[in-house]
C-alpha positions in Angstrom: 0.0 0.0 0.0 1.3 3.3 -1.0 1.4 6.4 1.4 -1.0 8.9 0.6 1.8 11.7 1.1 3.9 10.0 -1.4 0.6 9.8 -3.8 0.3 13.5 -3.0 4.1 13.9 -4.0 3.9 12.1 -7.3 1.1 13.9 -8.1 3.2 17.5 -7.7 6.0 16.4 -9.4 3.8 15.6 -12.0 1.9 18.5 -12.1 5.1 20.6 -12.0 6.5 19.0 -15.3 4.7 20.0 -18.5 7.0 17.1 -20.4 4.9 14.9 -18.5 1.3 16.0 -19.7 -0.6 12.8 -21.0 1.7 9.8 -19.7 0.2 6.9 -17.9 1.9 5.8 -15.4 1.6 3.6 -11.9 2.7 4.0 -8.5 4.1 1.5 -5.7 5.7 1.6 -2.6 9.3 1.6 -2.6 12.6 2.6 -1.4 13.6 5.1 -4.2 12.8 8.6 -3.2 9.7 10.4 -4.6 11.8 12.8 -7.3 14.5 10.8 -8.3 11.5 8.2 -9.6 10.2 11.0 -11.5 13.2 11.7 -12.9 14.3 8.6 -13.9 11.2 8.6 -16.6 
């Protein structure tokens, strides 16, 4: 089960990113930190 302040967090970093408008994408639980996942796609 994923956090709902890490959902919150993906969601920002998201928001924040206009080369991410329109991607799909899933979220899990994990050890890798909230913005370097982001970054790494």
């Amino acid at each position: 089960m994923i956090a709902r302040d890490d959902v919150a967090a993906v969601v920002l970093a998201y928001l924040n990113d206009p080369r991410r408008a329109g991607q799909t994408f899933e979220v899990v639980a994990g050890d890798t930190p909230v913005a370097q996942a982001v970054a790494e796609l």
